[in-house]
C-alpha positions as CSV (number, residue, x, y, z in Angstrom):
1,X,0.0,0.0,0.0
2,X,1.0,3.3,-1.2
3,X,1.5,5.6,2.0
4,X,1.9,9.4,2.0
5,X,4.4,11.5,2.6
6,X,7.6,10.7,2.9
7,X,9.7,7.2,4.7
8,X,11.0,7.7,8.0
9,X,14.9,6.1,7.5
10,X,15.6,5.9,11.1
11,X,17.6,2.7,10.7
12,X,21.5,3.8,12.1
13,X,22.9,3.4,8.5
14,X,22.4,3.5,5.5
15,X,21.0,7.3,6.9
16,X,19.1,9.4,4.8
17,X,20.7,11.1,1.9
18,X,20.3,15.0,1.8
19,X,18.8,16.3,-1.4
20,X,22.0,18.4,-1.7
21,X,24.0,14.9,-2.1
22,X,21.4,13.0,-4.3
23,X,21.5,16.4,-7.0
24,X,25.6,16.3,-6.8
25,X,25.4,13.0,-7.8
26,X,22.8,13.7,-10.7
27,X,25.7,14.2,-12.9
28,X,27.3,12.8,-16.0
29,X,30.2,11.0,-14.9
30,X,33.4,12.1,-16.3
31,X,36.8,10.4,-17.6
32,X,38.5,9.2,-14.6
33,X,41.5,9.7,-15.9
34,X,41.3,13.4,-17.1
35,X,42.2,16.9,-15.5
36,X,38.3,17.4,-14.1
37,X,38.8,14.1,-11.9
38,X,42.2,14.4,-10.6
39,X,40.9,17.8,-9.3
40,X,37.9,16.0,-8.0
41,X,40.0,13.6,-6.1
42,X,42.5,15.6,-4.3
43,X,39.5,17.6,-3.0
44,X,38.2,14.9,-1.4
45,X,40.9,13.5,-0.1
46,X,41.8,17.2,1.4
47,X,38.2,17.5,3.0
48,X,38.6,13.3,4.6
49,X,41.4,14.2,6.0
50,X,39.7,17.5,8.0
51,X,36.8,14.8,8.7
52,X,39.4,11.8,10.3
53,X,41.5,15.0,11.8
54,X,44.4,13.5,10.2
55,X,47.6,14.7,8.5
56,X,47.9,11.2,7.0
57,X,46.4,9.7,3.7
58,X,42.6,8.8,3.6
59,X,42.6,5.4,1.1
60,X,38.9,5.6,-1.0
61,X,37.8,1.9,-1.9
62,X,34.8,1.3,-4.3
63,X,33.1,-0.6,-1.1
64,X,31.4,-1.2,2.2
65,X,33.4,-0.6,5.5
66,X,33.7,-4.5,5.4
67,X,36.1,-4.2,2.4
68,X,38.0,-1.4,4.1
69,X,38.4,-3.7,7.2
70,X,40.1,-6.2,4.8
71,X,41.9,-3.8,3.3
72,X,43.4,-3.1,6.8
73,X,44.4,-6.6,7.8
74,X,45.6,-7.4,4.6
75,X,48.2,-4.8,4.0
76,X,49.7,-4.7,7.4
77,X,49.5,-8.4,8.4
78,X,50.7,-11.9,8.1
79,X,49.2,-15.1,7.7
80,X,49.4,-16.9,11.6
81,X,50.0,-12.8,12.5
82,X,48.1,-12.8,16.1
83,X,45.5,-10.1,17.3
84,X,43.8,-8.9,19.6
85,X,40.1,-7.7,18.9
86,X,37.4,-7.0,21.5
87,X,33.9,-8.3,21.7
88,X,31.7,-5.4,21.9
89,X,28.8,-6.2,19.6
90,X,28.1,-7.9,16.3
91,X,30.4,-5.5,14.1
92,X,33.4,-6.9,16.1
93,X,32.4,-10.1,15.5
94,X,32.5,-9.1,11.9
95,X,36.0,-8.3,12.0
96,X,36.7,-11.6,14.3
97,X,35.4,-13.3,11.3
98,X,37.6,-11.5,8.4
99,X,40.6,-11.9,10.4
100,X,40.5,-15.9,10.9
101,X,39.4,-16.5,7.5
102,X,42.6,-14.2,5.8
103,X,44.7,-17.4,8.4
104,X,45.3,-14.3,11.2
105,X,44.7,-16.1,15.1
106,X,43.1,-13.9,16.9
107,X,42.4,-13.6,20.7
108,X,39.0,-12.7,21.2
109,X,38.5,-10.7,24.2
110,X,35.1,-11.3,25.6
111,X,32.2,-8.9,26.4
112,X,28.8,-8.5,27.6
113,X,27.9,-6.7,24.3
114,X,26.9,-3.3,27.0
115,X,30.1,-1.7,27.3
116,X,33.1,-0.9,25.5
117,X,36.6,-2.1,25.6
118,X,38.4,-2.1,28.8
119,X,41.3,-0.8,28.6
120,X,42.8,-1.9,32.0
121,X,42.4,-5.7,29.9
122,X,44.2,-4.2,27.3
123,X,47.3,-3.5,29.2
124,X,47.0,-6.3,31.3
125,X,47.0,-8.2,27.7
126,X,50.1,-6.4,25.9
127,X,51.9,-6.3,29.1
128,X,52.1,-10.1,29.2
129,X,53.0,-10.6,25.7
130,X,57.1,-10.0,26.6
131,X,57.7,-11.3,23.1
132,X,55.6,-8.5,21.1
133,X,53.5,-11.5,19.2
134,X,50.6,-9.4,19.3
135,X,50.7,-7.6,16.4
136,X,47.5,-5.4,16.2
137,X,45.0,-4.5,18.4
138,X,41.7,-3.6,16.7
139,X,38.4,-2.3,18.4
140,X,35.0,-0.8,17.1
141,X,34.6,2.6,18.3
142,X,30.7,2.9,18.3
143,X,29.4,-0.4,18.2
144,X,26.1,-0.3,15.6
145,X,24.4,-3.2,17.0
146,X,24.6,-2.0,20.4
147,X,25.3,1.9,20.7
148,X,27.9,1.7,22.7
149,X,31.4,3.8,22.0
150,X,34.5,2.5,23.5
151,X,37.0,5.1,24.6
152,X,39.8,5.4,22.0
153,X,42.1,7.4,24.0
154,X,42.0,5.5,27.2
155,X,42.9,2.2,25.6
156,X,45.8,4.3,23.6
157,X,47.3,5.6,26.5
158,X,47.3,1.4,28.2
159,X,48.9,0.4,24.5
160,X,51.6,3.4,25.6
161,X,52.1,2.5,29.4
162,X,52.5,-1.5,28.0
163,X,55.2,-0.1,25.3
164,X,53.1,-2.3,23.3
165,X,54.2,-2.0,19.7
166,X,50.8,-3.4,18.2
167,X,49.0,-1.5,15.8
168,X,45.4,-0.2,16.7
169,X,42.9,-0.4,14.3
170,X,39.9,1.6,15.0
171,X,36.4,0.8,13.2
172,X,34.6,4.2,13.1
173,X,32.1,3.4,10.7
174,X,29.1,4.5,12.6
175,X,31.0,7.5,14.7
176,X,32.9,9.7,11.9
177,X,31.5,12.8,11.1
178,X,29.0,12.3,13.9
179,X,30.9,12.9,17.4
180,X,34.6,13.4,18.0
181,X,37.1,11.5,16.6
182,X,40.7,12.3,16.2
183,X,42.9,9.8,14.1
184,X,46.3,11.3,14.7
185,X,45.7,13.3,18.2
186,X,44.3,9.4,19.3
187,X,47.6,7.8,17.6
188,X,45.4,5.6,15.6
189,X,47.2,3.4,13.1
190,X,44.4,2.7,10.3
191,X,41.2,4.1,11.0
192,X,38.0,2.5,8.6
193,X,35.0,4.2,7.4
194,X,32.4,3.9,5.4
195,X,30.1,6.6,2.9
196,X,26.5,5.9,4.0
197,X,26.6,7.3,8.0
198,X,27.8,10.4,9.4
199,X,29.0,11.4,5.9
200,X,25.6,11.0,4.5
201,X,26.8,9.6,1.4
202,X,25.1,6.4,-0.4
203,X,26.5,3.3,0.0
204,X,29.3,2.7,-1.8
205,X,32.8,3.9,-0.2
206,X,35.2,2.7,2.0
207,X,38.0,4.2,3.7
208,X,41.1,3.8,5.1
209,X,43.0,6.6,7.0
210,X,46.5,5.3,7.9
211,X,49.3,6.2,9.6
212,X,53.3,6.0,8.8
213,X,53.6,3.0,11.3
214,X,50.7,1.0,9.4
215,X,52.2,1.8,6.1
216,X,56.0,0.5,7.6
217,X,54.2,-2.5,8.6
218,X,52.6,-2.5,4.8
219,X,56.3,-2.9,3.2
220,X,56.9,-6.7,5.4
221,X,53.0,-7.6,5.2
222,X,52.6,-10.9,3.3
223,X,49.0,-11.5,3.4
224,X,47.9,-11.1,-0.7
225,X,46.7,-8.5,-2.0
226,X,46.2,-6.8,-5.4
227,X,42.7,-4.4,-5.1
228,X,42.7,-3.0,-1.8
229,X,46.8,-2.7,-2.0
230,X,47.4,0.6,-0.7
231,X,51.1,1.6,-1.8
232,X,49.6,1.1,-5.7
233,X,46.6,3.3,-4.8
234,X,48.8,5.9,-2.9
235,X,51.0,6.2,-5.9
236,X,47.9,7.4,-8.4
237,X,46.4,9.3,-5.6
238,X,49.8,12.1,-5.8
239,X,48.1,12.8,-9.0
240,X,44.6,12.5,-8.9
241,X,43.9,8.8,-10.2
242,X,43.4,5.2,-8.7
243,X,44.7,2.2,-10.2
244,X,40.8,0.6,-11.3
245,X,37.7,2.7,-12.0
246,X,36.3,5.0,-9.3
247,X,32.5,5.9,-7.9
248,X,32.5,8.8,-9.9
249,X,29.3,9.9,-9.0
250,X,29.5,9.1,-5.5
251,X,32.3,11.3,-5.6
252,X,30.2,14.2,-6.3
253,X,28.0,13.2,-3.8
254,X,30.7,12.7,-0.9
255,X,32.5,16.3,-2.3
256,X,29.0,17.9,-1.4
257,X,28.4,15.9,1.9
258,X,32.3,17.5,2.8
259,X,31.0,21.0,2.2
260,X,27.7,20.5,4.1
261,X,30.1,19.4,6.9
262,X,32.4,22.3,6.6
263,X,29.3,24.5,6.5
264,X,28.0,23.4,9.4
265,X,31.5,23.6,10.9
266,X,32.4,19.9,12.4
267,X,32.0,21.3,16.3
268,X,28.4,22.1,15.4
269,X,28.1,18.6,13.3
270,X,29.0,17.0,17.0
271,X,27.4,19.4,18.8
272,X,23.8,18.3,17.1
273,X,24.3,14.6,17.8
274,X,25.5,14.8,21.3
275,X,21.8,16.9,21.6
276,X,19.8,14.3,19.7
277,X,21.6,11.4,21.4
278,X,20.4,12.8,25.2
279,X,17.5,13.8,24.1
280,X,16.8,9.6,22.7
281,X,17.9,8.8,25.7
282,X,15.2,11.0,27.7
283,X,12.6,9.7,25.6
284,X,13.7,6.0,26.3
285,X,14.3,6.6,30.2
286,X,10.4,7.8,30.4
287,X,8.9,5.3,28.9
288,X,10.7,3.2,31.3
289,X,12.6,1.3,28.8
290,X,16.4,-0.1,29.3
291,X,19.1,1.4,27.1
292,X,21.6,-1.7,26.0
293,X,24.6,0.7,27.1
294,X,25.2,0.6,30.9
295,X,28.0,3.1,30.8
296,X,27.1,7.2,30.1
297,X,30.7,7.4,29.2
298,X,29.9,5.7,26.4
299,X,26.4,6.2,25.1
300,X,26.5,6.5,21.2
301,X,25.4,10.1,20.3
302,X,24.5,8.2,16.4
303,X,22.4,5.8,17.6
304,X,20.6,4.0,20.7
305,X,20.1,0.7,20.9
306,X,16.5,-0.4,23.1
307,X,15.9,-3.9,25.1
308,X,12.2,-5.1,24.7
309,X,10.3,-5.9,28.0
310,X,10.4,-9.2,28.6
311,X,8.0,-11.2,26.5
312,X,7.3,-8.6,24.1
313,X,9.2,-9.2,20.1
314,X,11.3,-6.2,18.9
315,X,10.5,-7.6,15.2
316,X,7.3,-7.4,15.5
317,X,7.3,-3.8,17.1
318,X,9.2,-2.8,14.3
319,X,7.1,-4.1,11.9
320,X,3.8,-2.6,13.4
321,X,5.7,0.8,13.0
322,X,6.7,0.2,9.2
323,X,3.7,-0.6,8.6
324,X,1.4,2.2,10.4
325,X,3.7,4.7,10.4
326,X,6.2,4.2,7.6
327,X,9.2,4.7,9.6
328,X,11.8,1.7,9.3
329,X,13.8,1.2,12.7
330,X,17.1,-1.3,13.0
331,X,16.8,-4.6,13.8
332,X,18.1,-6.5,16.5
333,X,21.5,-7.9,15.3
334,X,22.7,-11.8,16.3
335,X,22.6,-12.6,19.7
336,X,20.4,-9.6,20.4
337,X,18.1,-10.1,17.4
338,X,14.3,-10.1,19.0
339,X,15.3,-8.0,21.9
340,X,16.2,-4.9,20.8
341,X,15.7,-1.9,18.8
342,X,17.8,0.8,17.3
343,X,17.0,4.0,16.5
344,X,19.5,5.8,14.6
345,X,19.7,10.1,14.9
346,X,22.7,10.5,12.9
347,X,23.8,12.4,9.7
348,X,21.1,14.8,8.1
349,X,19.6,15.1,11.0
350,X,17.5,17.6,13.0
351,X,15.0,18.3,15.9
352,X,11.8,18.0,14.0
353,X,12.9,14.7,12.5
354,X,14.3,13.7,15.6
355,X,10.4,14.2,17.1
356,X,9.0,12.6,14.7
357,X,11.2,9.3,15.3
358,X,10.6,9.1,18.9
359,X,6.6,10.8,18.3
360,X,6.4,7.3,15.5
361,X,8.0,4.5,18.2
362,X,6.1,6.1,21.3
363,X,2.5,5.0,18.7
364,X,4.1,2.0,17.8
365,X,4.5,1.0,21.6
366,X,1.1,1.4,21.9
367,X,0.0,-0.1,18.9
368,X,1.6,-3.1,19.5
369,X,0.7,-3.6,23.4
370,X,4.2,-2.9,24.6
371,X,4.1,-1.9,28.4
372,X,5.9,1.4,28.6
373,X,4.7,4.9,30.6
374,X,3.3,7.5,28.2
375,X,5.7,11.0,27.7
376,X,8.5,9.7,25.8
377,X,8.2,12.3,23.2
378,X,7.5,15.0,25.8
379,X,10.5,14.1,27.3
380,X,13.0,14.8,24.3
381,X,11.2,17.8,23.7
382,X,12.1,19.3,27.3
383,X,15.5,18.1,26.5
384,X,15.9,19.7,23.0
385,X,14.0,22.7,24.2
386,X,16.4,23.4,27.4
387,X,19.8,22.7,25.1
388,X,18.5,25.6,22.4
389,X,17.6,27.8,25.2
390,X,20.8,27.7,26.8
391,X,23.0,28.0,23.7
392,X,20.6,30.4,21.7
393,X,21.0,34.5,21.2
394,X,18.0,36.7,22.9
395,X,15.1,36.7,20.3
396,X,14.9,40.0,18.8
397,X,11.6,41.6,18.7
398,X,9.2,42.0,15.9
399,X,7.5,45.1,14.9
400,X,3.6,45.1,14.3
């Protein structure tokens, strides 16, 4: 059935593209090898760089963030290489899963899936390891399936008091461009990204953003590798050019996304999650709901993830809101799938649309015979309401 108006995206990626983007990208794609694209290309790679906050090169795959992740272990690792990788929701199981297929061993630290990586384990970990076998230590910065955001720094500063020479590999596929991330500041060796989150971009891109140690390690690395090889890539990039053919047109599309980012101004892009992200989490507190995360120091300001009262489906909650109120929320990912609910407020994003989310899963509560307290909604609206009124100029009168 035909419904009106327009589909509520409030999944926590792919995010809703801004009109601005989808026009860009309305373009006849050009010769990937002339003058028009090299120009294209080093702007981008200019603006990434601003985005990861890093001095470093930004590698653009035609790709998901999963290719970029094995892009990552293959260029820096070696088959029987061990690792380290933390258990913090079903995205680090992902990369669990890449690494022991490529013949990497990896020591799988375990987790509750409701708070991030510890970094007291970490040093504990790499302190033990006398013989430096460890030889990477990778960890999902906001965890999609679970909103939870580990602490990058913290675990940094226990790979420096170890004098662990691992690498640390940060997925930040669901936090770039959407709260603070610092790539070089953080001494992150390969950071991955993907187009369709933060930088509001279709699917389609993957990045890499990697630092002089990561590319040292790149020159011993023997795990194969021919596409996602990134000294070849880096060689074309000096000039504007990749070694196979491009997203063209999701070029355009991510060189306008950079600009609505820059226009913004990236404090303000932060600034507006952080508000919608409290104001989620006001909504979910009143209806008496449990956030997944247990930790405020690491709530997700892109998305919140939602446990189910006991007995009640998160499936088919969602589906009673798709199908009354056309709004699509994210599903409940492996060992959490039934129990909870994400809601994503990320990317092109603002307080109307944020209502709107929490005014179409308050309905759906009811609809479906979910026990919850009325004033959800209310709630975020107090919250957004206080955070403009204490950052806002004085209103300046109108005449009659």
């Amino acid at each position: 059935m035909t419904q009106p108006g327009w589909h509520f995206l409030q999944i926590p990626g792919p995010t809703n593209v801004p009109d601005r983007v989808l026009r860009a990208m309305a373009r006849p794609t050009i010769d990937h090898r002339g003058p028009e694209f090299a120009a294209l290309t080093l702007d981008l790679i200019g603006g990434l760089q601003r985005v990861f906050k890093t001095k470093e090169p930004v590698i653009i795959y035609p790709g998901s963030g999963s290719g970029a992740s094995e892009a990552a272990y293959v260029n820096t690792l070696s088959p029987g290489d061990r690792i380290v990788v933390f258990e913090t929701g079903h995205f680090a199981l992902q990369w669990k899963k890449i690494a022991e297929r490529l013949g990497i061993r990896v020591d799988y630290v375990p987790g509750s899936w409701r708070s991030g990586a510890s970094d007291v384990e970490l040093e504990s970990r790499l302190t033990a390891d006398k013989a430096h076998e460890i030889k990477a230590v990778v960890v999902v910065h906001n965890e999609t399936s679970t909103g939870v955001a580990s602490r990058i720094p913290d675990l940094r500063k226990a790979m420096d008091r170890a004098k662990h020479p691992a690498l640390l590999m940060v997925d930040a596929v669901s936090s770039l461009a959407s709260f603070d991330y610092r790539h070089d500041d953080w001494g992150v060796d390969v950071t991955v990204c993907g187009s369709q989150k933060g930088l509001m971009v279709p699917p389609g891109l993957g990045f890499c953003a990697v630092s002089k140690k990561a590319r040292a390690a790149a020159a011993t690395a023997k795990l194969p590798r021919h596409y996602f090889d990134w000294e070849e890539i880096l060689t074309q990039n000096d000039k504007g050019f990749f070694p196979y053919t491009p997203g063209t047109n999701l070029f355009y599309g991510l060189r306008e996304a950079l600009r609505m980012i820059e226009e913004e101004g990236l404090a303000n892009v932060f600034a507006r999650h952080a508000r919608h992200g409290e104001a989620t989490r006001a909504a979910v507190r009143a209806w008496g709901l449990e956030i997944v995360c247990e930790d405020p120091r690491e709530y997700s300001n892109s998305m919140t993830a939602v446990f189910m009262p006991e007995g009640h489906n998160a499936d088919e909650l969602r589906t009673v809101i798709l199908d009354n109120f056309n709004m699509s929320l994210g599903v409940g990912l492996s060992k959490f799938a039934g129990r909870v609910f994400r809601i994503g407020h990320l990317g092109s994003f603002n307080d109307l649309m944020l209502i709107g989310t929490l005014g179409g899963v308050e309905m759906g509560l009811r609809v479906a015979g979910v026990p919850h307290r009325e004033g959800g909604v209310m709630a975020a609206m107090q919250s957004l309401a206080t955070s403009v009124s204490s950052s806002s100029t004085p209103a300046v009168a109108h005449a009659r």
